[in-house]
C-alpha positions as CSV (number, residue, x, y, z in Angstrom):
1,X,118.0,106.2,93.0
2,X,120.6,103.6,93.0
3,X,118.9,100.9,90.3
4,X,121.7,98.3,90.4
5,X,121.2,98.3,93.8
6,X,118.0,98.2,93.4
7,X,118.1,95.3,91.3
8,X,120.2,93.3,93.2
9,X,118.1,93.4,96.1
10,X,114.9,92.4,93.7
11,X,117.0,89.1,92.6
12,X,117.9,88.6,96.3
13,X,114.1,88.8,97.4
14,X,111.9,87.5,94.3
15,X,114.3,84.3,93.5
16,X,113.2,82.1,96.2
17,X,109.5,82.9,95.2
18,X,110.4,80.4,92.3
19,X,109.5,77.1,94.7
20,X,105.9,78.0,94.1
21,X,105.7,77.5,90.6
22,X,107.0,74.5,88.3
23,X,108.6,74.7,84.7
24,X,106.8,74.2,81.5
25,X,106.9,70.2,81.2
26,X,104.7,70.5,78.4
27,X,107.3,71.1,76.3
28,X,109.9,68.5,77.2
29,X,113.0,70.8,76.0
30,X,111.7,73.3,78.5
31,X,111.4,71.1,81.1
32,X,114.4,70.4,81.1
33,X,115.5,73.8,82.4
34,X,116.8,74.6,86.0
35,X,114.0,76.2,87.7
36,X,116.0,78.5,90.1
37,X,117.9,80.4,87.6
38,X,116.7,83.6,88.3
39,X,117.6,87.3,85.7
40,X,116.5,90.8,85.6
41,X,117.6,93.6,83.6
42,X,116.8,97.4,83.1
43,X,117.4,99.3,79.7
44,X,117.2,103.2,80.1
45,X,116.4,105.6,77.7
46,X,119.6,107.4,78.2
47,X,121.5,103.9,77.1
48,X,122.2,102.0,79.9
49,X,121.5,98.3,80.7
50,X,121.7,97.6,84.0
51,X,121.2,93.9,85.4
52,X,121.3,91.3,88.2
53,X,121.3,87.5,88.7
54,X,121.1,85.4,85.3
55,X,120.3,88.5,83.2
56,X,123.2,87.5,80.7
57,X,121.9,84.0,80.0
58,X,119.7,83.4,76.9
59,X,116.4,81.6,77.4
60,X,113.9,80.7,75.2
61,X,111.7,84.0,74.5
62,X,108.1,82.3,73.9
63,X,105.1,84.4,73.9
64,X,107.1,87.3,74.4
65,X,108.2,87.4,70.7
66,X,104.3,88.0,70.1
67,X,104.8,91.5,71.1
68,X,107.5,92.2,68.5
69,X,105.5,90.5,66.1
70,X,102.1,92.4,66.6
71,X,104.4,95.8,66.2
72,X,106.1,94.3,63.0
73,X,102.5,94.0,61.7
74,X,101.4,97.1,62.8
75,X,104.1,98.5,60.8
76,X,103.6,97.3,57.6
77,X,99.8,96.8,57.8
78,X,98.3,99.1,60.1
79,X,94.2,98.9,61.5
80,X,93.5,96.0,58.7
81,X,95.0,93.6,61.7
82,X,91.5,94.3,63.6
83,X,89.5,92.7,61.0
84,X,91.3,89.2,62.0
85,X,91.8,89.5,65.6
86,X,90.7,91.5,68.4
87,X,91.9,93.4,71.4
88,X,89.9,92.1,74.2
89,X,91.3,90.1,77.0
90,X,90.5,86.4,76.5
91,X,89.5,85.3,79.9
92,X,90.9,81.6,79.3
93,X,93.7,79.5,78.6
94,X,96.0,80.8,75.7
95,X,95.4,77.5,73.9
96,X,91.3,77.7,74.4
97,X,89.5,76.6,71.5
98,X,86.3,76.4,73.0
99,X,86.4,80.4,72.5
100,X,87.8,80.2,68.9
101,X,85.1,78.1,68.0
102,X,82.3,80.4,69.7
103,X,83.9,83.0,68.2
104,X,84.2,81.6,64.5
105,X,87.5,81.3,63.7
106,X,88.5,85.0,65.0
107,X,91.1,85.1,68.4
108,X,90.1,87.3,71.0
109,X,93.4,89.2,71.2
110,X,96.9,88.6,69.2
111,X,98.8,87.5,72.2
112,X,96.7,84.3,73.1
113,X,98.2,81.6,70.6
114,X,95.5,81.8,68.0
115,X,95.8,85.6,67.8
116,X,99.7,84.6,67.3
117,X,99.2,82.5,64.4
118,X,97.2,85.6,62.5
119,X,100.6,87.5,63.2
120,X,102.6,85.2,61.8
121,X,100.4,84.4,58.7
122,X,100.1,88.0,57.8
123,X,103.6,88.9,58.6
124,X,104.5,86.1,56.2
125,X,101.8,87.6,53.6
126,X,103.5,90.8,53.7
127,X,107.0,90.2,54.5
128,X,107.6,86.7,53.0
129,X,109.2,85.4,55.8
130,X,108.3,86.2,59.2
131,X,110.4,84.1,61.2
132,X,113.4,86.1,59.7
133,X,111.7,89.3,59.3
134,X,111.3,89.1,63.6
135,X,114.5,87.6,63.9
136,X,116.4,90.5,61.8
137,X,114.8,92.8,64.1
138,X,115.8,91.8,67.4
139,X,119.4,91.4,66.2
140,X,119.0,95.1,65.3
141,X,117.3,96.0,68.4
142,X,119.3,94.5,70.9
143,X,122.5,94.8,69.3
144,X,123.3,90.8,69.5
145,X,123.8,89.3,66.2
146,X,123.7,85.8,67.7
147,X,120.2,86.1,68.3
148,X,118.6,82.7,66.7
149,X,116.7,79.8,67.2
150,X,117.0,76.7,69.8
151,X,116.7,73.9,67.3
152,X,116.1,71.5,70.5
153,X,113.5,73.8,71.7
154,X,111.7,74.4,68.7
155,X,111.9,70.4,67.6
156,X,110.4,69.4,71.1
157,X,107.0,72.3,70.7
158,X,106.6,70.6,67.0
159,X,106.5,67.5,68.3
160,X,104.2,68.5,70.7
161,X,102.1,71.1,69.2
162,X,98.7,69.2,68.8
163,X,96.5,71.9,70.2
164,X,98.1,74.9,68.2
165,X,97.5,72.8,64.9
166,X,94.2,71.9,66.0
167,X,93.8,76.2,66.5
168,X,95.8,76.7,63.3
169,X,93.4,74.3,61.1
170,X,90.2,75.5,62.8
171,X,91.0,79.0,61.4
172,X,91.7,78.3,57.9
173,X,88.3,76.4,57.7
174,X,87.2,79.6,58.9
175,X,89.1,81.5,56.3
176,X,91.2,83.5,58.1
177,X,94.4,81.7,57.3
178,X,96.0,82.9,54.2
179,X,99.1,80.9,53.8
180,X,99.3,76.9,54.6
181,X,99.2,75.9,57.8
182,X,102.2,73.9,58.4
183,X,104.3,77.3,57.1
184,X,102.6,79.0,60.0
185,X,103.3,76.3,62.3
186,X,106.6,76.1,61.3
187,X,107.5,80.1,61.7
188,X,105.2,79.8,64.6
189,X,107.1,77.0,66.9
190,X,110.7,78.7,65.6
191,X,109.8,81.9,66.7
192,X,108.8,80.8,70.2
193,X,112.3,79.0,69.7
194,X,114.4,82.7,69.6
195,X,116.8,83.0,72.6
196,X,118.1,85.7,74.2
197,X,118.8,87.3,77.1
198,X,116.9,89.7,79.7
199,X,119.4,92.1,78.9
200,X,119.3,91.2,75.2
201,X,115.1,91.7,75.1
202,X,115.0,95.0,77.3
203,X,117.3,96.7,74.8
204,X,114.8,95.0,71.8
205,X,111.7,96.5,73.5
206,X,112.7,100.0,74.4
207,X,111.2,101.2,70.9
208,X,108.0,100.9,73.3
209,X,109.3,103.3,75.8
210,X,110.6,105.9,73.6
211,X,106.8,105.8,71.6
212,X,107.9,103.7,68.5
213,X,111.6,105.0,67.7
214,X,113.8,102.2,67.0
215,X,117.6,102.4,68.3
216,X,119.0,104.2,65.3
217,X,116.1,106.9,65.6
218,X,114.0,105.7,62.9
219,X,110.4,104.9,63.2
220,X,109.0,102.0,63.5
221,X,105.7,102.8,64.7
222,X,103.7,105.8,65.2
223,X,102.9,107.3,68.8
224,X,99.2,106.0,69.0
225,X,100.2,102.5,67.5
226,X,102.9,101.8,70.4
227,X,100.4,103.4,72.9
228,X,97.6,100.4,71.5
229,X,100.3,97.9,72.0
230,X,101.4,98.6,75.1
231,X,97.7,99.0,76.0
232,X,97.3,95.6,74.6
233,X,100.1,94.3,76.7
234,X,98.8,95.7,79.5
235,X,95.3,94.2,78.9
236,X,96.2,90.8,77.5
237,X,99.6,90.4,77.7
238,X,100.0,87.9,80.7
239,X,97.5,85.7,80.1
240,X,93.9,85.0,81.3
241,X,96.2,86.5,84.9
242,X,96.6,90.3,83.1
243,X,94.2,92.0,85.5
244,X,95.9,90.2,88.4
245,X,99.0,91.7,86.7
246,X,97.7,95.1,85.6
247,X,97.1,95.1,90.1
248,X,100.0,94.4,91.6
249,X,102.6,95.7,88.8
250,X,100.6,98.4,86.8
251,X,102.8,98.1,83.4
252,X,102.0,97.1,80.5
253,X,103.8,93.5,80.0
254,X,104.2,90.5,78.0
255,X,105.0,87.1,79.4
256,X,105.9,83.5,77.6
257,X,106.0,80.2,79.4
258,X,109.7,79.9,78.7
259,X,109.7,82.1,82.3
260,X,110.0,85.9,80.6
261,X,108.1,89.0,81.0
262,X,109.0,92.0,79.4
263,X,107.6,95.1,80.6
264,X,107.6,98.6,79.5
265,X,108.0,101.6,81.5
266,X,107.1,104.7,79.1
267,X,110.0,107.6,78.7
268,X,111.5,105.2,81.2
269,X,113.2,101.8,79.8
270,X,112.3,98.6,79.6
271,X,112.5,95.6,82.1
272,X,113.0,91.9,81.6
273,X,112.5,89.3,84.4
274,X,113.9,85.6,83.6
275,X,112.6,82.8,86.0
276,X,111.2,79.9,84.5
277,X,108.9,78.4,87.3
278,X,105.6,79.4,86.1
279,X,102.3,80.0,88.3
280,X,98.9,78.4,87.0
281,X,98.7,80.7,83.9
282,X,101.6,80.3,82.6
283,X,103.6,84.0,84.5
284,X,106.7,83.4,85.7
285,X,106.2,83.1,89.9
286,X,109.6,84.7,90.8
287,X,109.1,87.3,87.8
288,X,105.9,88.3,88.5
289,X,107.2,89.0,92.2
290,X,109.9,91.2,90.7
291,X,108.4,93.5,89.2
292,X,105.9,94.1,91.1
293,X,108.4,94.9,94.2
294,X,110.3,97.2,91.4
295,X,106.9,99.4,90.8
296,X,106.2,99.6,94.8
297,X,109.5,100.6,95.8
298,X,110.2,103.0,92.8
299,X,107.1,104.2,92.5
300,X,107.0,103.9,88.1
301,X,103.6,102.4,87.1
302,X,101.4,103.6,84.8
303,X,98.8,104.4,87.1
């Protein structure tokens, strides 16, 4: 199979799919950003990166970082996670606190924000610094040095981060917050602030793909822990939209509102979509549309 081809005819087909959704204006830095740019890029397990479109251009990561965050936490901490977050899809919004509230003070899953926050509190708990902690590891991952944070971007979610405080508080007067909660904010909105490339965050995720080995061949994870995150991912990684996207693309996935998805395909690789018109949940339109064209005409789903 001829995968750049492949690829190039995905970035041809899905890109114009991007007029259906509309760009995060939420977050006014994000708004900002031209809704037709349009990347994908595959990393292979035998080390190639292959890519089409704007796979070179950094975006702002988002909720995908909450994928490399949960296995950083996994690492170090193991099954005491569970007893402050669970592993069930949500249903609603990412930002529902109607559901934290019902659920006193403990998130449905670690990829909606609330379940976020836990990552980052406990990640700062036992690392002393998350935001660096992640960022150290998708430098290492992806080869990129440069990877940091958009100091517009990050600013602009601060400023506009109401809800997420709201979430943040509720659960420390709930006590499940161990550190205060403007450090967890602050690691929280800087971390949604990391930018890199599809190329750059296929390369970070392939430890997924190869069962928790990390680039140099260390461990990072045992076999069943990167099997429960990418069942997580596949489960609750897009959204209160992951069984629509457990349908048509049958991967396990995580998506952020900056207009990635990262998907794994295990013993495979690792894709990344880039297009940031999103559809009602927050999934990338054009991205969405990608990959689920990649799994019908290659035939490489999980199922």
């Amino acid at each position: 199979m001829d995968l750049q081809a492949l690829l190039d005819d995905l970035a041809t087909e899905s890109a114009p799919f991007a007029a259906q959704g509309k760009v995060a204006d939420y977050i006014p830095a994000l708004a900002a950003v031209d809704p037709e740019r349009f990347g994908i890029a595959l990393a292979t397990m035998d080390g190639r990166v292959l890519g089409s479109g704007d796979w070179r251009v950094p975006f702002s990561v988002q909720s995908v970082s909450k994928a490399f965050a949960l296995a950083l936490v996994l690492a170090r901490d193991g099954e005491a996670l569970w007893r402050r977050v669970g592993r069930e899809p949500s249903g609603n919004p990412f930002n529902s606190l109607v559901q934290l509230e019902y659920e006193k003070g403990i998130p449905r899953n670690p990829f909606i924000n609330a379940g976020a926050l836990i990552l980052i509190d406990r990640l700062l708990s036992l690392a002393g610094d998350s935001l660096g902690t992640l960022r150290t590891f998708l430098r290492e991952e992806s080869g990129n040095h440069g990877v940091d944070v958009d100091v517009e971007v990050a600013a602009s979610e601060a400023a506009h981060g109401h809800r997420n405080a709201a979430l943040a508080h509720f659960m420390a007067s709930c006590g499940n917050l161990e550190n205060p909660v403007e450090t967890v904010l602050d690691h929280y909105v800087r971390q949604c602030a990391l930018t890199m490339s599809c190329g750059d965050l296929a390369k970070a995720g392939l430890f997924l793909a190869n069962h928790g080995l990390r680039a140099d061949g260390s461990r990072l994870l045992t076999r069943s822990e990167a099997k429960r995150i990418n069942s997580i991912m596949l489960t609750c990684g897009t959204y209160d939209a992951a069984g629509d996207f457990a349908y048509r693309v049958g991967l396990p996935g995580k998506s952020g509102v900056g207009g990635g998805i990262l998907a794994v395909l295990p013993e495979r690789g690792v894709l990344c979509v880039w297009s940031p018109a999103l559809d009602a949940h927050g999934n990338s339109v054009a991205g969405v549309e990608a990959l689920d064209r990649f799994t019908t005409r290659t035939g490489w789903s999980v199922f």
